[in-house]
N, C-alpha and C positions, 0 to 999 in steps of 0.2 A: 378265903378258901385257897386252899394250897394245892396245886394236882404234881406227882410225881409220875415219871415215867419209869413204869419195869422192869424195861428192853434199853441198854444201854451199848451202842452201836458200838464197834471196836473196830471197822474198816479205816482206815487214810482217807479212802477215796469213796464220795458216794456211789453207788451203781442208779446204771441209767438205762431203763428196757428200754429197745432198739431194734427192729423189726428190718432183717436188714440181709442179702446175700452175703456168705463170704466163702472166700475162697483158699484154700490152702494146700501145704503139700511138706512132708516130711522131710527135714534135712538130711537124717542120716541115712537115705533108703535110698535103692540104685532106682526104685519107682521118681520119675519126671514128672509124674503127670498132676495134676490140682484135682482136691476132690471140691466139691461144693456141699456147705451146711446153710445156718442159718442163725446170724447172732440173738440172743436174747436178751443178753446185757454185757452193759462194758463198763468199766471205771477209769478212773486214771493208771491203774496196777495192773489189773486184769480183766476177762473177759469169760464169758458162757456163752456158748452156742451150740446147736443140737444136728449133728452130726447118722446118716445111716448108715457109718460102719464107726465101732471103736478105735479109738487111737490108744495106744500104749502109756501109762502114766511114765512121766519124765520123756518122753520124747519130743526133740525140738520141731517145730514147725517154722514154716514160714505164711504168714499172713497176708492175705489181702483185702480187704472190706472198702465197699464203694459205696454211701450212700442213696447215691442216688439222687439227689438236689444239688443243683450249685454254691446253695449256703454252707455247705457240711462240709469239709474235704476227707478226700480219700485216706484210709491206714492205712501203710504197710510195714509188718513189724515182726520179730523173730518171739515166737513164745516158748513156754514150758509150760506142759500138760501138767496139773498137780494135781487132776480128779476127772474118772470118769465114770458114770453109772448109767446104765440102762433105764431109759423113759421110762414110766410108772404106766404112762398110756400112749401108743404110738409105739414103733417097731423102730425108732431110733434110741441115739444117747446122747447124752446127757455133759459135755467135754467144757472142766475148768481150766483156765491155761493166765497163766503170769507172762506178763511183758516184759521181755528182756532187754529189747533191742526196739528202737524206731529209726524207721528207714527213711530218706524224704522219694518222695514220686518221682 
């Protein structure tokens, strides 16, 4: 017996749910300040996390994510937003973003 599978994955990088703070703030904006969301998966390329205000598609950000364990270490990394949509359920969104840039701690 032979099984084939349907769904033929086309990412680089696996994605990995991640339950996890993070922190971030727009490069190109005279706003200083860090907004806080909420990662929901990461890869080795990019990332998703859910955000209660939109951010601009193609806007750089700056990153911070802390997991929170001492086994994990800290990201921080320059991204590009390449998708954003409004939750389906919840009053946030929905924010895809590409890793351009890693920074060390």
């Amino acid at each position: 017996m032979t099984m084939t599978t349907e769904y033929a994955e086309k990412r680089s990088y696996r994605r990995v749910s991640i339950e996890c703070a993070i922190y971030y703030k727009m490069l190109d904006s005279s706003v200083v300040e860090e907004e806080m969301g909420h990662v929901a998966n990461l890869s080795g390329r990019g990332l998703m996390f859910i955000a209660e205000r939109g951010v601009p598609i193609n806007a750089e950000l700056e990153i911070r994510i802390s997991p929170g364990n001492e086994l994990t270490p800290p990201l921080r990394a320059r991204v590009k937003v390449v998708r954003m949509e409004k939750q389906r359920r919840g009053g946030g969104y929905e924010i895809g973003a590409v890793i351009q840039q890693t920074y060390e701690e």
